[in-house]
C-alpha positions in Angstrom: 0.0 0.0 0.0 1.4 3.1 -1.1 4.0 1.3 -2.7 5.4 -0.6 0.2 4.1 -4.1 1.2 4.4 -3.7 4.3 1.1 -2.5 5.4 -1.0 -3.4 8.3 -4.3 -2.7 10.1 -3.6 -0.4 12.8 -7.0 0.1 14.4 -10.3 -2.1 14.1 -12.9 -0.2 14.5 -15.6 -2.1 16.5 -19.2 -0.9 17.1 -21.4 0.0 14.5 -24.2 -2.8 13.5 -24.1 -3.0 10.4 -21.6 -2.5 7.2 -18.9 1.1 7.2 -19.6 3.3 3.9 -17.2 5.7 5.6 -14.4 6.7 7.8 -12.3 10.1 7.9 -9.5 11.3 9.9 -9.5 14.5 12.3 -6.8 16.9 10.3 -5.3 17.7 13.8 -6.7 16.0 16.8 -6.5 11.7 17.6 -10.0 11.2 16.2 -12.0 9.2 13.5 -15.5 9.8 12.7 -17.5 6.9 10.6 -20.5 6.6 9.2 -22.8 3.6 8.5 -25.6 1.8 7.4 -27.1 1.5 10.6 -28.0 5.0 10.7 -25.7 6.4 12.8 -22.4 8.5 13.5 -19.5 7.2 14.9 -16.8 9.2 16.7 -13.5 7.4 17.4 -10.7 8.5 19.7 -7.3 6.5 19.1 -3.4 6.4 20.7 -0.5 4.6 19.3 -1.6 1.3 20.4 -5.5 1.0 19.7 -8.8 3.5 18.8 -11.8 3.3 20.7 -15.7 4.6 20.7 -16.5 8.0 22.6 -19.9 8.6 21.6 -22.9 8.2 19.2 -24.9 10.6 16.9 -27.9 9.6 16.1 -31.1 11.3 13.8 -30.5 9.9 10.2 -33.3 7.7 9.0 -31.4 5.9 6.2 -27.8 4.5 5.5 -25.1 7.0 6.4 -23.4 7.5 3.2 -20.5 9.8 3.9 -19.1 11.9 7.4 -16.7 15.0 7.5 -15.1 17.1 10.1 -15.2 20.3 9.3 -11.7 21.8 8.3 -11.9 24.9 10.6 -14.3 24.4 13.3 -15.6 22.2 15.7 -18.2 20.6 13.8 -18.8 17.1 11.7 -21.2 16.8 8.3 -22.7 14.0 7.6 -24.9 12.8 4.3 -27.4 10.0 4.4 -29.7 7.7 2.0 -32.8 10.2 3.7 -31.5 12.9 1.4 -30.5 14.7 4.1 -27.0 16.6 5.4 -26.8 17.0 9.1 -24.2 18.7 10.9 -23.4 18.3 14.2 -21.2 19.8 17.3 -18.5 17.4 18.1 -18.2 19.2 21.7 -22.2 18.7 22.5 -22.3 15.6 20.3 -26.0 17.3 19.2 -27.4 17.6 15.5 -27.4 21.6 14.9 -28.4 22.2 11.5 -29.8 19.7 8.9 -30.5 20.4 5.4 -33.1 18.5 3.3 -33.4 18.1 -0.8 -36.5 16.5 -0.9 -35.9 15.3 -4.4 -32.4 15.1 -4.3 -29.9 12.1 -3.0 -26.5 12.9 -1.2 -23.2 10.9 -2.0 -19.9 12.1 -0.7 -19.2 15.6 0.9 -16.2 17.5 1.0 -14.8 20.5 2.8 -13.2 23.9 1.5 -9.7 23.9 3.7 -9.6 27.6 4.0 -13.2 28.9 3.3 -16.4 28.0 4.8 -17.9 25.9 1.9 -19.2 22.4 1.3 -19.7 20.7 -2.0 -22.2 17.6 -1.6 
C-alpha cells in the first residue's frame, strides 16, 4: 500500500451494526469519525496502540453514506440515504443544523480547507 508491502491494520474499529460506507481522519486532533448503514455516526478517539468509541450521533433515518469534520471548526457533516445533510457539534455531540433536498440524494461531501464551503 502506497508502494510498500508492508502495510498493516492499525486500528479495528468495532461498534457499528451493520456494514462502514465511511471513515475520515481528524486533520489535527486523535479522532476518526464513521458513518454507516445502521443509521448512525460514529466518533473514534485513538493512541498509538489501539482506537476506541467515545460517543454516538444519532437522527439519520437511512444509510449513512459519507461523514466529515469540518476543516476549521468544531463541527462534523454528515450525508445519508434520507436525502439529508446534518451537521453536528463534536463538543455537544448534538445535530445543529440539517438540510433536506427532498428530491435530491447525497453521496460524498467535501470540505473547503480555507473557506467556509461544502460541495455535496
Amino acid at each position: 500500500l502506497f508502494g510498500g508491502t508492508d502495510a498493516v491494520v492499525k486500528y479495528l474499529l468495532e461498534g457499528h451494526d451493520r456494514g462502514v460506507n465511511w471513515a475520515s481522519f481528524h486533520h489535527s486532533l486523535p479522532l476518526i469519525i464513521s458513518g454507516a448503514d445502521d443509521r448512525q455516526v460514529k466518533l473514534w478517539r485513538m493512541n498509538e496502540t489501539k482506537a476506541w468509541e467515545v460517543d454516538t450521533m444519532r437522527g439519520h433515518t437511512n444509510n449513512v453514506s459519507c461523514v466529515i469534520f469540518h476543516p476549521r471548526r468544531d463541527l462534523i457533516v454528515s450525508n445519508s440515504e434520507d436525502r439529508s445533510i446534518r451537521v453536528w457539534d463534536i463538543s455537544r455531540r448534538v445535530g445543529v443544523q440539517t438540510f433536506r433536498r427532498e428530491h435530491d440524494r447525497f453521496w460524498i461531501l467535501a470540505a473547503h480547507p480555507e473557506h467556509n464551503l461544502l460541495a455535496a
